[in-house]
N, C-alpha and C positions, 0 to 999 in steps of 0.2 A: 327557465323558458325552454332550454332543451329537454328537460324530463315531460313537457306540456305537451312539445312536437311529437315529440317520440310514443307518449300515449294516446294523440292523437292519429296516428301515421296505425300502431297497433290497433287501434279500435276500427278503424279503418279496411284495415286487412282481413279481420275478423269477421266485419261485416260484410263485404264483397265473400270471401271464402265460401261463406255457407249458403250463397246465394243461390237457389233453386233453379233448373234448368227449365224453360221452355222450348216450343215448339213456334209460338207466334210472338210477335211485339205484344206486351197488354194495351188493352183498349185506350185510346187515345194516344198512343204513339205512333207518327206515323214517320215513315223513310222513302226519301227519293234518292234514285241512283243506285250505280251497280255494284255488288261485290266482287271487283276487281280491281288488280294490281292498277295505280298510277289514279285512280279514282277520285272523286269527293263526292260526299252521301251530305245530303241534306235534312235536316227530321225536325217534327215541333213535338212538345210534350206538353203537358198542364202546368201551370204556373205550380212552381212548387216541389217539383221533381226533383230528383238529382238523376245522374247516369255517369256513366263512365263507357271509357273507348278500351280496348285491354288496359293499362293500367293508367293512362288517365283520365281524370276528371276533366268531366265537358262543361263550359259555360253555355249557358241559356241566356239566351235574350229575354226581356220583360214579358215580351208573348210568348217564349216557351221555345224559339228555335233554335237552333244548334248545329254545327258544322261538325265532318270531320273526314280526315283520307285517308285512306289506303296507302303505304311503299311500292315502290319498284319491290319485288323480290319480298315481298311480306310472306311470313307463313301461310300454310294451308288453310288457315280458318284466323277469324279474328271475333272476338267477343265484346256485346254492346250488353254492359247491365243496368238496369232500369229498377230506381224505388221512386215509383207513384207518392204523393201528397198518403204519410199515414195508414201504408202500404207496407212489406215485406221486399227486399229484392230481389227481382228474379232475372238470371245470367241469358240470353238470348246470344248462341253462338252460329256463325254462316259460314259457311268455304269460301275461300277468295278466290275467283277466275285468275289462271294464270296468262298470260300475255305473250305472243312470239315479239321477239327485240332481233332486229338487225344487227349482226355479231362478224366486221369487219376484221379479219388477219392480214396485217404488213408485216414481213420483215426484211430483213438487211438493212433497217436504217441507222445511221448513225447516232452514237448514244445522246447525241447534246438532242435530237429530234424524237428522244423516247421521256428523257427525266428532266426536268429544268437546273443551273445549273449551280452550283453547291452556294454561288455567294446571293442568291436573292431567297432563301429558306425564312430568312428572318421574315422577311418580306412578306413570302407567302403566310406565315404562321398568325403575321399582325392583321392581313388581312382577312383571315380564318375567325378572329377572334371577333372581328369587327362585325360581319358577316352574321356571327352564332351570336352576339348580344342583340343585333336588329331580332334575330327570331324569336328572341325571348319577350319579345315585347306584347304586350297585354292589353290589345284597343277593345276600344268599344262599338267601332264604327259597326257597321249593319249593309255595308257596301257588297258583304258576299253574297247576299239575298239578292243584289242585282242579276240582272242578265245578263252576263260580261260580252264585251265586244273585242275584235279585235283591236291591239293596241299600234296595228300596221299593218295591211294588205298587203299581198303580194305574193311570188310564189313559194311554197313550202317547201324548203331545200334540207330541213333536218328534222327530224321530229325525236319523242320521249323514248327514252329505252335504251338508242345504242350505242351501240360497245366498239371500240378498236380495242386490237391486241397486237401491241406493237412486238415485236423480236422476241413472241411468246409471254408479254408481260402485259396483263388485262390491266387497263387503263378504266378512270373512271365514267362510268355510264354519261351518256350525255341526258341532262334533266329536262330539258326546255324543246322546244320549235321554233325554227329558225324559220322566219320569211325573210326573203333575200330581196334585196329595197337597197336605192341610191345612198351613197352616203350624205347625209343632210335630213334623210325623210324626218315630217314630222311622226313623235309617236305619242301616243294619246294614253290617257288611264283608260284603262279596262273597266272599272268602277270605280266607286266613291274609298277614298280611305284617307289614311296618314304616311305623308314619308319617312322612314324609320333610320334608312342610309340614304344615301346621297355620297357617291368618291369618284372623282373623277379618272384614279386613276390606279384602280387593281392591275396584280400580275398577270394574273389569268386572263380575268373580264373586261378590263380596262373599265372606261367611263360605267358604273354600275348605281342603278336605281333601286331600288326597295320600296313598294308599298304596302303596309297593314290593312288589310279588308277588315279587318275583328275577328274576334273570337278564334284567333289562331291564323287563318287563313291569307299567305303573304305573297306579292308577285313580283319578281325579279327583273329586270331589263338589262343586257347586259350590251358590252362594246360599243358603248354609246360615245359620239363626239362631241357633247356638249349635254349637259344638263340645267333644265329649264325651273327645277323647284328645288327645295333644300331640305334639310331636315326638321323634320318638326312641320311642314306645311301639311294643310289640308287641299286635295284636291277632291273633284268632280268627276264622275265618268266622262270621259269626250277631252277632258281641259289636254293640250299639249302639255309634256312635263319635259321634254327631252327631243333629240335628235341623235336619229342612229348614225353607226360609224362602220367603224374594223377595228376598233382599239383594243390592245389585252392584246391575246395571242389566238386572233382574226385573221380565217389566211385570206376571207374575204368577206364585200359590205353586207352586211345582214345585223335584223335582230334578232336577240337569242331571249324570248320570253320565255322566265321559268316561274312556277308557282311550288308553293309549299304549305303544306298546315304541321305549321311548327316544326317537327325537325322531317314528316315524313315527306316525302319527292312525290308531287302528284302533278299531272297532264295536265298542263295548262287548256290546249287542245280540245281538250272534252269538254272545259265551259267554255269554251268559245263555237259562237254557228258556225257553221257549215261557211268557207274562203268565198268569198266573192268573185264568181267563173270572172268575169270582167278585171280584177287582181294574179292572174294567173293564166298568160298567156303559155 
């Protein structure tokens, strides 16, 4: 079985390698969305296709669509190759716009207020693993094709990208956008998927929610004080799943919606409309 994978993985390789460059998508591929950092690009192909995103392989829906995002901090260019239904592959590579991030410096703080403190490691480590198994997960929902809605109004007190650098030591980007809401508010799915986590009580994040849109594409909820669905359910756009908090290490009520396609960090933000002036006194 491994001599099967491994010649399969080589053949693979071989094939993407020699794959010819263009200048446009081929005919009937098409792309919505920007190439830029924290992004999601949308595209349909003809039933039949394969593609890949740099090195991996993209799932299609039965009509041919496909998700995929951009990182915080992704290289200069990123690479979508395309073999057409009995076709040849050809490599189609773009520049990625890069993005200014708000890039906060503290110091003089005390060490216990820069690192967490030696005896909840284990902690954080089991909640890491729990976390990177949800993202591995492999739906098939069709919920990313929705139009996503806010999952809570209100006003936008954090948004994708930044950075503190506490006593000279860079800290991790913040992924998400925080709308700052009572603790209690209801908060709603964004679209259609599968709940993948469900824990009420990480280190970090505290009460944290996870749902699979499909085909990669996954949306986080985090400090939450009560959770309204479990794992394994299926939810609706609009359905309540949850009630935000301050839970985790919230220095106040807000929620932190974060999204991902699989392991890269993309703006939740950008599929969401334009905040509701009426939410945002």
């Amino acid at each position: 079985m491994r001599a099967l994978i491994a010649a399969a993985l080589l053949f693979a390789t071989i094939l993407t390698a020699s794959a010819a460059s263009v200048d446009e998508l081929p005919a009937g591929v098409s792309l919505r969305g920007d190439w830029q950092e924290g992004e999601v690009l949308f595209g349909k192909a003809p039933a039949g296709s394969k593609l890949w995103f740099d090195d991996r392989a993209l799932r299609l829906t039965p009509a041919g669509d496909f998700v995929f995002g951009i990182n915080r901090d992704a290289p200069d260019s990123a690479e979508l190759r395309v073999q057409l239904p009995g076709a040849a592959v050809v490599s189609y590579r773009h520049a990625v716009a890069r993005r200014e991030y708000d890039i906060q410096h503290i110091d003089g703080l005390p060490p216990k207020m820069v690192s967490p403190p030696p005896g909840v490691y284990d902690r954080i480590r089991a909640d890491q693993r729990e976390v990177s198994a949800a993202r591995k997960y492999e739906g098939d929902s069709t919920g990313f094709l929705e139009h996503f809605i806010w999952p809570a109004t209100g006003r936008i007190s954090g948004v994708y990208g930044s950075q503190r650098i506490l006593n000279g030591e860079p800290k991790q980007p913040h992924y998400g956008v925080d709308v700052a809401v009572p603790i209690g508010t209801e908060v709603h799915a964004p679209a259609d998927g599968v709940v993948v986590l469900a824990n009420p009580d990480m280190y970090f994040t505290g009460g944290t929610l996870m749902i699979d849109h499909g085909y990669g594409l996954q949306s986080a909820f985090l400090h939450l004080s009560r959770l309204l669905v479990g794992k394994g359910q299926q939810v609706r756009q609009g359905d309540v799943i949850a009630l935000s908090g301050m839970t985790g290490r919230a220095t106040g009520p807000h929620l932190d919606w974060r999204m991902n396609w699989y392991e890269a960090r993309v703006d939740a933000q950008k599929l969401a409309p334009p905040m509701p002036a009426a939410a945002t006194p």
